[in-house]
N, C-alpha and C positions, 0 to 999 in steps of 0.2 A: 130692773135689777136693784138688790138693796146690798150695799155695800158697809159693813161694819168693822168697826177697826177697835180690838180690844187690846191697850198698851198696858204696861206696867210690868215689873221686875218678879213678881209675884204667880209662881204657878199656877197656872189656869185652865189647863186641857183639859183634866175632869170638868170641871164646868163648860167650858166649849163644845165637849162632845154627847154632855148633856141636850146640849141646847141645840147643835145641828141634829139630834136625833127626834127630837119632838118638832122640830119645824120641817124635818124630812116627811117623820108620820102626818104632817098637816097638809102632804101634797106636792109640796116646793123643791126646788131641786135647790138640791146646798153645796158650795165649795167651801172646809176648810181652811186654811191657809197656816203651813205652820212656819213660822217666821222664828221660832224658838231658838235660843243658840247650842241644846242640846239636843235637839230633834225628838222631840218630847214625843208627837204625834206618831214617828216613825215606831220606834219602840212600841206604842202601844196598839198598833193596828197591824204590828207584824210584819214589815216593812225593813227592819233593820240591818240596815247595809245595803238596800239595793240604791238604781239610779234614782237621779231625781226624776219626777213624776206625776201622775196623779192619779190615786188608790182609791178605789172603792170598797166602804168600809159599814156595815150596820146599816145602810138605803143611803148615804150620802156618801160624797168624794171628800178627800183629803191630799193637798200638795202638799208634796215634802220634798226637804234637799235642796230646794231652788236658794241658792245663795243671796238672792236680794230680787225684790218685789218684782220689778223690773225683768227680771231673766224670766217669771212664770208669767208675766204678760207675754211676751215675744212668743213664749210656747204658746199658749190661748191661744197667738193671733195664725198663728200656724198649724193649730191642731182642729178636729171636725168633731172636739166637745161639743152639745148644746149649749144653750146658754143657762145660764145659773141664776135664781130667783132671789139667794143671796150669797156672799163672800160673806164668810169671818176671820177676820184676819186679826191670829194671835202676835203680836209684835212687841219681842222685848228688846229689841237695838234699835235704837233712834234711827238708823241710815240704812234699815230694812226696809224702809219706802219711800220714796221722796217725798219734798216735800208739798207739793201740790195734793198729793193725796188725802192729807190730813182737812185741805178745804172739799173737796169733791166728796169725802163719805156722807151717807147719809146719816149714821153716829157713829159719837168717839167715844169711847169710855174709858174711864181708867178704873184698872184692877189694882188693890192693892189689899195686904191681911195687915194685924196688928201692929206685925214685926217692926221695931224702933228702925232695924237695917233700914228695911224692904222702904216704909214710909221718909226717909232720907236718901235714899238709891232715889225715889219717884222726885222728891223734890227738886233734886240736880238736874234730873232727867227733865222734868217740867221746864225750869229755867232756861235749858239750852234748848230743849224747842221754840219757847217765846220768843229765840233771838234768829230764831231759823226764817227763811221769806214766806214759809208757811203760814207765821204765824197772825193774826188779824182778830179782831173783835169780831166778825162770825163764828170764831172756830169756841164752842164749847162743849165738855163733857160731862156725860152722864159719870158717876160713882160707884161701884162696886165693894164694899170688901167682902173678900172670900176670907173661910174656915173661921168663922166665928164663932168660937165652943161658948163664950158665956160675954153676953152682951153687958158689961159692966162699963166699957169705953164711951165715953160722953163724945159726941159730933164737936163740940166746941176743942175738946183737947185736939182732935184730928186736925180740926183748923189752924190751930194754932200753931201746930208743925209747918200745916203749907199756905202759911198767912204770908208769905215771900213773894208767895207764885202767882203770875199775872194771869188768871188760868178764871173765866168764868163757871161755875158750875150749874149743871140743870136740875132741878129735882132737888130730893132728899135721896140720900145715899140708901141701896141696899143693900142688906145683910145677909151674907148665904151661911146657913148655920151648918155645923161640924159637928158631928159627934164619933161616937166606934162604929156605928154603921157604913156611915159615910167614907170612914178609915180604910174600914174590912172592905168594903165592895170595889173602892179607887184600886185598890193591891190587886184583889181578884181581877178584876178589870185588865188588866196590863198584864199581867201572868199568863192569861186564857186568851187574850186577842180577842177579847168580848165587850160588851157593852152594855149589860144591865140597867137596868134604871129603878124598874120594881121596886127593890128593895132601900132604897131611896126614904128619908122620912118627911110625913107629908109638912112640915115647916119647909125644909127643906124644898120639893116639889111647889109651894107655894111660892117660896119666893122666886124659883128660876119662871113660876109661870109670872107673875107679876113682874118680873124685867122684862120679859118677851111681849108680855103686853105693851111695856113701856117704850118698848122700842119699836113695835110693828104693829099693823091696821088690825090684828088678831082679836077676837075678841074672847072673852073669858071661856063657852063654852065649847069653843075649837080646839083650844087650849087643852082646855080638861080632857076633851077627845081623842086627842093626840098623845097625851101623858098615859091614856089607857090602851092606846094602840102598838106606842113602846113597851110596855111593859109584859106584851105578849111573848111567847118565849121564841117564835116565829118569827120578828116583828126587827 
């Protein structure tokens, strides 16, 4: 079981449910986790307002409602799910999981978009994790920003926001780009209790495959495989 933990202040569930739906078509059985403090997930899988849970949504599962990590493990440990080949777990409250969690994942990433807020909201957030028992010189993340419509933001400015933060990074950051496509199908998406991906553009499709690569044993042409199996209208 691979266990991912995607943090930051910054909406993420379109990308999240991109990404359980291609590693669902790769075979894998996936649990979302939505840890959102609006129940982003529930809303869009058609879910809103029932109990907490866990839904089957596009070939993968999604928790929702569970008020804190902890209360959907006790269900886990109690319920006659199989087991899950991976957790993603969307977490924008610090005290959404404990803190051991944060050394036990197999990655951590942090999301974040351009926004002055969103990138000061992470830094704070950042800080007060460091000082949490979680916190240790293994624990490092991978980088994310999402809805990049015009890559003009130099990596050095980004740092120099979170030059504060006792926070090692892995990698070079990527960039998921944004355009009206991307716009038009998230709305469509959540309107319809649907999941498209198709229409997706392939920058776009490329980078969510190149983070999945980066994150898992997948290789490039599984990848591509799976991008074509979602995009089936069946699928």
């Amino acid at each position: 079981m691979k266990t991912w933990i995607f943090a930051g202040v910054s909406e993420k569930n379109d990308f999240l449910l991109y990404m359980a739906k291609v590693l669902s078509c790769s075979g894998y059985r996936v649990l979302l986790v939505d840890g959102t403090l609006q129940h982003n997930y529930a809303h869009h899988i058609g879910a809103a307002g029932q109990d907490q849970g866990i839904y089957e949504f596009s070939g993968f599962d999604v928790a929702c409602y569970f008020r804190h990590g902890e209360d959907l493990m006790t269900w886990m440990n109690h319920s006659e799910e199989e087991a899950y080949d991976y957790w993603l777990w969307d977490v924008e409250c610090l005290d959404y999981i404990l803190d051991h969690r944060w050394k036990e994942a197999d990655a951590c990433v942090w999301c974040s978009s351009f926004s002055l807020t969103n990138l000061l909201s992470d830094q704070r957030w950042l800080n007060e994790l460091s000082r949490s028992s979680a916190w240790s010189s293994e624990i490092a993340f991978h980088q994310l920003y999402l809805n990049v419509i015009e890559d003009r933001t130099a990596d050095s400015y980004i740092t120099s926001i979170m030059s504060q933060v006792s926070v090692h990074w892995l990698a070079d950051p990527i960039r998921i780009p944004w355009d009206e496509t991307a716009a038009a199908l998230k709305i469509d998406n959540e309107h319809t209790s649907r999941l498209r991906i198709k229409p997706l553009s392939r920058r776009y499709k490329r980078a969510l495959a190149q983070f999945i690569q980066r994150l898992s044993d997948m290789e490039d042409h599984h990848i591509h495989k799976a991008f074509k199996q979602a995009g089936r209208r069946r699928a």
